[in-house]
C-alpha positions in Angstrom: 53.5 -124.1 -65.5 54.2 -127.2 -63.9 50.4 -129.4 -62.5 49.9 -128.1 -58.8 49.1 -131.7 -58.4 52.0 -133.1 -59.0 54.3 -130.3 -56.7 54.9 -132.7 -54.1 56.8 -135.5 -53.2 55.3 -139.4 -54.6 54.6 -140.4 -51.5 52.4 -138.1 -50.7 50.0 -139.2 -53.3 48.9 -142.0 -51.1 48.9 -140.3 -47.7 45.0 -139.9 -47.9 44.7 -143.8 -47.4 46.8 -143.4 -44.4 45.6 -141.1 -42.0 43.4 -142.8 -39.1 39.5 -143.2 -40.3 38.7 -140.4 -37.0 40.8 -138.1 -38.6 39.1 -134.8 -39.4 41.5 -132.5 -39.1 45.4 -132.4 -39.3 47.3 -129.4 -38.1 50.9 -128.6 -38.9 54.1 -126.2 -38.7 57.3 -124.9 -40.1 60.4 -124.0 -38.5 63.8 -123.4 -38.8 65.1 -126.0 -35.5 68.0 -125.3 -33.6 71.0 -125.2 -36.0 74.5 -124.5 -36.4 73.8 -121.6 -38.8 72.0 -118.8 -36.8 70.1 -118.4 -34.1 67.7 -116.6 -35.7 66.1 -116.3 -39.1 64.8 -114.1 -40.9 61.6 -115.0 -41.9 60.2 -114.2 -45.5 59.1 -115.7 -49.1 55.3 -117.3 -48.1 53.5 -114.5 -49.6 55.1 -115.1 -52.5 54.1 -119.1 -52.8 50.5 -117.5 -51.8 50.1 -115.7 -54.8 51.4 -117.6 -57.1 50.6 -121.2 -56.1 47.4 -121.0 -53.8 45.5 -118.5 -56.0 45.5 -120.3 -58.9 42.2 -123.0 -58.8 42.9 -126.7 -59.8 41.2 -127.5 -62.9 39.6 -131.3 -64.3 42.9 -131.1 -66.7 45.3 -130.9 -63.8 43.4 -133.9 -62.1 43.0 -135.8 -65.8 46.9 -135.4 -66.3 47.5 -136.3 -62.8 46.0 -139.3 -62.5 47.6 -140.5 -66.0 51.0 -139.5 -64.3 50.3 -141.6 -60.9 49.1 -144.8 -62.3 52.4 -144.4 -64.9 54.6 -143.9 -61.9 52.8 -146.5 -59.6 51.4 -144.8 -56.9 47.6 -144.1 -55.6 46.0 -140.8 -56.5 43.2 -139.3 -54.9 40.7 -138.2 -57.8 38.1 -138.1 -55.3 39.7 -135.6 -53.1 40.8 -133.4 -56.0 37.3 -133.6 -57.6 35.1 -132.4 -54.7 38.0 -129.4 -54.3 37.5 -128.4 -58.2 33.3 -129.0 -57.5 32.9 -127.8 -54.3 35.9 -124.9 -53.7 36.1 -123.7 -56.9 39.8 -125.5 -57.6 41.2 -123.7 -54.3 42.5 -125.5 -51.4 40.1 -125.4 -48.4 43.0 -124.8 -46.0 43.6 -121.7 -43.4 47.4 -120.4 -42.9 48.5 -118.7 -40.1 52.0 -117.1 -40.2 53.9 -114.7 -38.6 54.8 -111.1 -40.2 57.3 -111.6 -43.1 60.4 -109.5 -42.3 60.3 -110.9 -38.7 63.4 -111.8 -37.3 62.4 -114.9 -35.3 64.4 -117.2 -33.0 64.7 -121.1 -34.2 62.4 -123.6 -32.7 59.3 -120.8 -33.2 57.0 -121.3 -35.3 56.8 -119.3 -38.7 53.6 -120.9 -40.5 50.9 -123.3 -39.2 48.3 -124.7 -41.3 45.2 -126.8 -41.1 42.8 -128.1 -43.7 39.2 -126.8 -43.2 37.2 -129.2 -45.1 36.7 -131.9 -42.8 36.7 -134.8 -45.5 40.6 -133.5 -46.6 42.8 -134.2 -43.2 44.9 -135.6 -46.2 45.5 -131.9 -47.7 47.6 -130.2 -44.7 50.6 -132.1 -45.2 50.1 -132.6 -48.8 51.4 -129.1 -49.4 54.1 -129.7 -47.7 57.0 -130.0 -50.1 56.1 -126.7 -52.6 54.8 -124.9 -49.2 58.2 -126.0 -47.2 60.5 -124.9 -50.2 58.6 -121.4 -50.9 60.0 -120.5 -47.1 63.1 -122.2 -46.2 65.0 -121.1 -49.4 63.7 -117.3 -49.3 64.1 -117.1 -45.4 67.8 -118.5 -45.7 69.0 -116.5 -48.2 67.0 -113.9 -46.5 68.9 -114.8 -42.9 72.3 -115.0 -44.9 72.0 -111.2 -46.3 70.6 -110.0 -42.9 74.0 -111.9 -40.7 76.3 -109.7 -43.6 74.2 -106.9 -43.4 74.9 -107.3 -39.0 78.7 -107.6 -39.8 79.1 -104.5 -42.3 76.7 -102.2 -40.1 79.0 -102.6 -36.9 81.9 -101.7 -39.6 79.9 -98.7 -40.8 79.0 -97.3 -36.8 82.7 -98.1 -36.3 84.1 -95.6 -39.3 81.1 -94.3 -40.9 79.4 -90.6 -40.0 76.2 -91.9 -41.8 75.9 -95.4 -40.7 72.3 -95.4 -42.0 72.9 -93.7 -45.4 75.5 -96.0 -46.7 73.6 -99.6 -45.4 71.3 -100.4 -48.5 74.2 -100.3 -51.2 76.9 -102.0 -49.1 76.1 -106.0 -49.8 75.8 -106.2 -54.0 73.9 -109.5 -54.9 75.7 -110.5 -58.0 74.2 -114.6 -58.1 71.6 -114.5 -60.9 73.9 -117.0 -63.4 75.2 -119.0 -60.3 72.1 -120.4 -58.9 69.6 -123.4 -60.2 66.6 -121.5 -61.8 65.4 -118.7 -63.2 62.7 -119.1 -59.9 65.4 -119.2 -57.5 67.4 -115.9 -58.7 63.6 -114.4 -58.5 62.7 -115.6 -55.0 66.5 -115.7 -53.4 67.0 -111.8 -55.3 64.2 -110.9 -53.9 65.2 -112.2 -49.9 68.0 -110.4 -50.0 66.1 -107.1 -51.0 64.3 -107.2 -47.9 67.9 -106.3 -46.3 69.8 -104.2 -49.1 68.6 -102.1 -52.4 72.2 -103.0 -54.5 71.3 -106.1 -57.2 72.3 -107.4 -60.5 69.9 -110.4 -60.4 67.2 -108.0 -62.4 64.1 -111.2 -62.0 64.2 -110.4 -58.5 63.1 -106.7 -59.1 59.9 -108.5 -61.3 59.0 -110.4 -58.4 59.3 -108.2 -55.9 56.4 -106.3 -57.2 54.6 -109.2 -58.4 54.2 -110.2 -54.7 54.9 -107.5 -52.7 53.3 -104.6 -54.5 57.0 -103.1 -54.7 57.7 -99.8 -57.2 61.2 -101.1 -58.0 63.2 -102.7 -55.0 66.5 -102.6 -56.0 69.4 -100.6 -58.1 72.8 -101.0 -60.4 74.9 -98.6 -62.5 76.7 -99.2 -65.1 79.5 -101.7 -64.8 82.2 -103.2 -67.0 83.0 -106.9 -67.2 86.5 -108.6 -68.4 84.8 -109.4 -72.0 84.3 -105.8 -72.6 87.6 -104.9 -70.9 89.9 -107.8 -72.8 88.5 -107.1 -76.2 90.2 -103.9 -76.3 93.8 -106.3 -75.7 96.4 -105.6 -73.4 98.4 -102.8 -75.1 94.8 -100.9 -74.7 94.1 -101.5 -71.3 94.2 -97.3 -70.6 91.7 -96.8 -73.7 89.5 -99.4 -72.0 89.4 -97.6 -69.2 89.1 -94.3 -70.7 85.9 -95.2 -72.5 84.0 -96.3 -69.6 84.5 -93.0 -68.7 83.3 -91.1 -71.9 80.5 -93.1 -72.2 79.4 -93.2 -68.4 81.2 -90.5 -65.8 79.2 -87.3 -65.5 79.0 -85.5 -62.7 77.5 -87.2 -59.4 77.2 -90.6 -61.5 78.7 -93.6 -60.8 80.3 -96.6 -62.9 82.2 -99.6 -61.8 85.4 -100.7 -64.0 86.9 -104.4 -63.3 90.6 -103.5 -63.7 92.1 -107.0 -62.5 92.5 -108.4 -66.4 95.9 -108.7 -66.4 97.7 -107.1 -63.3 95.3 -105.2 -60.9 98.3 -103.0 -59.0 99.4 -101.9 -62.4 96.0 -100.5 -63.6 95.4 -99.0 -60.4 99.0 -97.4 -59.8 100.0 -96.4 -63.2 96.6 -95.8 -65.0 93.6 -95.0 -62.2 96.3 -92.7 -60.3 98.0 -92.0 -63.5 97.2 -91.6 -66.9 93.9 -91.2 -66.2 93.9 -89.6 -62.8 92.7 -86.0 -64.3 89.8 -87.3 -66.6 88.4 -89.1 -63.3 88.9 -85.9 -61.0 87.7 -83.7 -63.5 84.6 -86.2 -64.5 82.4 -85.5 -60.9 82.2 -88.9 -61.2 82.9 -91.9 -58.6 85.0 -94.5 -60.3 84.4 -97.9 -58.6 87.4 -99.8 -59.1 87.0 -103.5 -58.7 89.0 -106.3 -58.5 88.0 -109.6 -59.1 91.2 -112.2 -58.2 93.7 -112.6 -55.6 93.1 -112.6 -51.4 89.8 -110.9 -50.9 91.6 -109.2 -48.2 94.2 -108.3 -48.7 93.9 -106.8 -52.3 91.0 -104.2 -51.9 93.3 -103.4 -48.8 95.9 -102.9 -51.4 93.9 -101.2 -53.7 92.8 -98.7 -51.1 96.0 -97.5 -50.0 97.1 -97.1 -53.3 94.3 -94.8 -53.8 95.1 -93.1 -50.7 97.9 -92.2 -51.6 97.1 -90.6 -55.3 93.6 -89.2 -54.4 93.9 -88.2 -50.9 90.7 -87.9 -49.0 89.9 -87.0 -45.3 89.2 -88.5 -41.7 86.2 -88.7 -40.4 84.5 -87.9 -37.2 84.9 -91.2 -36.2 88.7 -91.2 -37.3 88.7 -93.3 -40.1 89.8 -91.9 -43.5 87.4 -91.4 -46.7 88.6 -91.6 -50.0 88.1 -88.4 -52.3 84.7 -89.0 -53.6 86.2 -89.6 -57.0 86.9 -93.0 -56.4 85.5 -96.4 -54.6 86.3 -100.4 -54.4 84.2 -102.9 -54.5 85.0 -106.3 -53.6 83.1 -109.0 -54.9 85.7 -111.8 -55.9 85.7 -114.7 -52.5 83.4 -112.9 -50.7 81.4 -115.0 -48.1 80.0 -114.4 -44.7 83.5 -115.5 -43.3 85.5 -113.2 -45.7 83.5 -110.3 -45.5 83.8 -110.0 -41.8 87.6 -110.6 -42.1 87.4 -107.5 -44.7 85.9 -105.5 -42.1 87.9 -106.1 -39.3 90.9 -105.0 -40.8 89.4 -101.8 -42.1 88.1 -100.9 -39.0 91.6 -101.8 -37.5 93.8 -99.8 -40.0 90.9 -97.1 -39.5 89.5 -97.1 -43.1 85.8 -96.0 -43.6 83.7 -98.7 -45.0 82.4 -95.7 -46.8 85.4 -96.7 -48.9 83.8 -100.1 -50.1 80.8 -102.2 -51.2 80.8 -105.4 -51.0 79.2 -108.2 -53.5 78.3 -112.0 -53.1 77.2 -114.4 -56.2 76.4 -117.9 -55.6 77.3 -117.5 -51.6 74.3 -115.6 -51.2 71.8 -117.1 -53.6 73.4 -120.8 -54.0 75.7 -122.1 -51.5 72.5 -122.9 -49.0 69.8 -125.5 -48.3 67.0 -126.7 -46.6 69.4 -128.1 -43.5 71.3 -125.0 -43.7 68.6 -123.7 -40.5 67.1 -127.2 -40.8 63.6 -126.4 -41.5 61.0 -128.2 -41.3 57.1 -128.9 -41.3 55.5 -131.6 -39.1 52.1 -132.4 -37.8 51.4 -131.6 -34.6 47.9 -132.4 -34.1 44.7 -134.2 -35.2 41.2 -133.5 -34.3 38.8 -136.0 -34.4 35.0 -136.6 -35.6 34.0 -136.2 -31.6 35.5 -132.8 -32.1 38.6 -132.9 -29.6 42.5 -132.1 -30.7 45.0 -134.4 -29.8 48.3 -133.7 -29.7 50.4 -135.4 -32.8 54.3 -135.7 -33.0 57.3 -137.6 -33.1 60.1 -138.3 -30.5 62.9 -140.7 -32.3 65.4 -142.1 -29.2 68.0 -142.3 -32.2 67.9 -138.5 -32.7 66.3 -136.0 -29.9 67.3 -133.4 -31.7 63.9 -134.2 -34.1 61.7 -134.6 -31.9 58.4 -132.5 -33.0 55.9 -130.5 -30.9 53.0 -131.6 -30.0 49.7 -129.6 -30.5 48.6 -126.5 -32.4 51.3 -123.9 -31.5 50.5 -120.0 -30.9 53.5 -117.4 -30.8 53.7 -115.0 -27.8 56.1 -112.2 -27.0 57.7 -113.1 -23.7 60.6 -110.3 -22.3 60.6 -109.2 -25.7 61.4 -112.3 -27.6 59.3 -114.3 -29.7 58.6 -118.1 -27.8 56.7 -121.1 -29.0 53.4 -121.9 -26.6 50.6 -124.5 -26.8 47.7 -122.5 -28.4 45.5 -123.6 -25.9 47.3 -122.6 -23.2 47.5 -119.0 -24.4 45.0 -116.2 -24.7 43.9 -116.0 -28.4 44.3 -112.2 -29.2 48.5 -112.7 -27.7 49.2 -114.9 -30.9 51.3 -113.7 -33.3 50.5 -115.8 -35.7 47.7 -114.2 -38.2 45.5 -115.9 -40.5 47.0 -114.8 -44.0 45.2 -117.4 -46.4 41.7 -119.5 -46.0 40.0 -121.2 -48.7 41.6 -119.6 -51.3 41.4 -116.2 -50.1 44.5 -114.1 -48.9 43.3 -112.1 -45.7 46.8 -110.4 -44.7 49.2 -109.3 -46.8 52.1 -107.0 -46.4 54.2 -104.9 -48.8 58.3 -105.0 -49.2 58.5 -101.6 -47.6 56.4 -103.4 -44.9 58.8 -106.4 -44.7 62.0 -104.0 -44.9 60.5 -102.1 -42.1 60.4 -105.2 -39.7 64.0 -106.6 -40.7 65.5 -103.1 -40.0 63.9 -103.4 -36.5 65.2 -106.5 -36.1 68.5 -105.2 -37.0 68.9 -102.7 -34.3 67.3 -104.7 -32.0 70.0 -107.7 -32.6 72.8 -104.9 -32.3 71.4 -103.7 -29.0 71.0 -107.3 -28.0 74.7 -107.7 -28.8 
């Protein structure tokens, strides 16, 4: 495991010779600021950096190590500081952390965690923390916010065409971006985000975590699936026998298995072998065959594939007036799927009237990869400092070269006003109307929540953004 003392920037290491000789106190915040992205995000992943990172006490080997590291790399390092926290606070950081309630959906510009050091010699330690404490929430909370703006698009589809709009939701996004993103830390915590909005996964860490930090039984689910390596190795003239095995080995009755069939020509396999050759040993299976194709327009193929099906399988309209496939067979599309693609998918079922019970959709290293921290521009800044004589002062930065950074200025509270979530000064706001709870001090975590908690609030804030339009 890497020092705790050296997760942070180099810089930081000589902020404690910087602060003003008053200073007592430093306060700070994170946000998501206005961005281009969404206006919301959903908000998620700090219980996770609470566990793992703030629970486990500083030892005289982490300073020893440290402090070789430091004068190596030429900057300060505050043995001091670090000693009287191993001494004194038994190797945990003497800092409170207010947040608001993971799974909230909350509108940039408000205020998701603030934090202030409680040990009166360490105004030094708030913004020390910043870069491990600022990456444990914007990566989760983007990935998070990305899963939550597919899971908006699909769920209109699905109370467009679907009778049981509700039933079909947790399997419809498939996250698929385990070997597309960075670490085996960020399939964990960027899995586990987009849990919090769907149960469908491949990227099998982010089950681990989920119950590390969220007390979860197991969050997420698969079947059995082929890939091209297992498909190809039988050679072309075999594609049928291929095919035909996945279902020996995996169709019973009310299963499901998932056979990429685009290896060499995906309108072949599913015209003259799905609907064809092996047409009876599907129907007569009870299984759902999820056909998948993995190349070519991400539109216009599963639209392709679906019609094909139509036609050989048959199926039924809905009450909503949109056809259902016989339950024999399924798509999923997870080749070129993005946010952009998958609501182009969409439209186009709903407008030909096709059920999105018809389809799932899955996303690799759009989901887990293709964001960061500017994505919903987060960010943490001091906002205020108190003193030895005891007062707060407001602390924050205006730049005339960029407004658009400007900070706020004074410890922030979080009040419901009309029903929204909106930034105030906390001293300009009754106490018991924050929304912002004290989940760690000193070591100690005082508020937790479970996924089925966190799931809970983002399915609120789901209908509530659909009623909001």
């Amino acid at each position: 495991m890497t020092n705790p003392l050296l997760a942070t920037d180099s810089y930081k290491q000589s902020h404690y010779r910087q602060y003003p000789p008053e200073a007592r106190q430093i306060s700070a915040y994170v946000e998501a600021r206005a961005n281009p992205f969404s206006g919301n995000v959903l908000f998620f992943g700090l219980q996770a950096y609470l566990k793992k990172a703030l629970q486990r006490p500083i030892t005289v080997k982490d300073i020893e190590r440290a402090a070789q590291i430091c004068l190596a790399h030429g900057v300060p390092f505050n043995r001091e500081g670090w000693q009287q926290i191993v001494d004194e606070h038994a190797g945990l950081l003497p800092l409170e952390i207010k947040a608001l309630p993971e799974g909230s959906l909350v509108p940039s510009g408000v205020p998701l965690v603030q934090l202030e050091n409680t040990d009166d010699r360490m105004p030094w330690l708030t913004t020390w923390v910043e870069t491990a404490l600022l990456r444990a929430v914007w990566y989760p909370s983007t990935v998070a916010t990305m899963s939550f703006k597919c899971k908006q698009v699909i769920y209109r589809g699905l109370l467009a065409t679907s009778d049981e709009p509700d039933q079909q939701i947790p399997f419809k996004l498939h996250d698929f971006g385990a070997r597309g993103v960075s670490s085996s830390e960020s399939a964990a915590l960027g899995g586990m985000a987009h849990l919090v909005n769907f149960a469908g996964t491949d990227t099998m860490e982010a089950l681990e975590a989920a119950t590390e930090f969220y007390d979860a039984d197991i969050a997420g689910f698969s079947i059995p699936a082929a890939e091209h390596s297992t498909m190809t190795s039988w050679g072309p003239e075999r594609e049928t026998a291929a095919y035909a095995n996945m279902l020996d080995q995996f169709a019973q009755k009310d299963a499901l298995v998932a056979v990429v069939s685009d290896s060499y020509d995906i309108h072949n396999a599913v015209k003259n072998i799905w609907c064809g050759a092996l047409k009876d040993q599907v129907l007569s299976s009870g299984a759902t065959v999820v056909i998948r194709p993995d190349s070519g327009s991400p539109v216009e193929t599963p639209l392709k594939v679906l019609e094909t099906l139509w036609q050989s399988y048959g199926g039924t309209e809905n009450a909503k007036g949109a056809r259902v496939l016989n339950p024999a067979v399924r798509v999923i599309q997870g080749d070129g799927m993005t946010l952009a693609t998958i609501r182009q998918l969409v439209d186009e079922m709903v407008q030909q009237r096709w059920s999105l019970d018809n389809i799932a959709f899955g996303m690799g290293g759009g989901l887990l990869q293709h964001v960061n921290r500017d994505t919903m521009r987060f960010a943490m800044k001091a906002n205020a400092m108190r003193t030895g004589d005891g007062q707060w002062k407001d602390v924050f930065k205006m730049p005339v070269s960029d407004p658009n950074k400007a900070s706020k200025a004074g410890r922030q509270a979080v009040v419901v006003k009309n029903g929204q979530l909106v930034a105030r000064k906390f001293d300009e706001v009754d106490p018991s109307d924050d929304q912002l709870k004290v989940v760690y001090r000193n070591g100690k975590l005082l508020e937790t929540s479970s996924f089925d908690d966190v799931r809970a609030r983002a399915i609120a804030g789901l209908k509530q953004s659909l009623a909001s339009g």
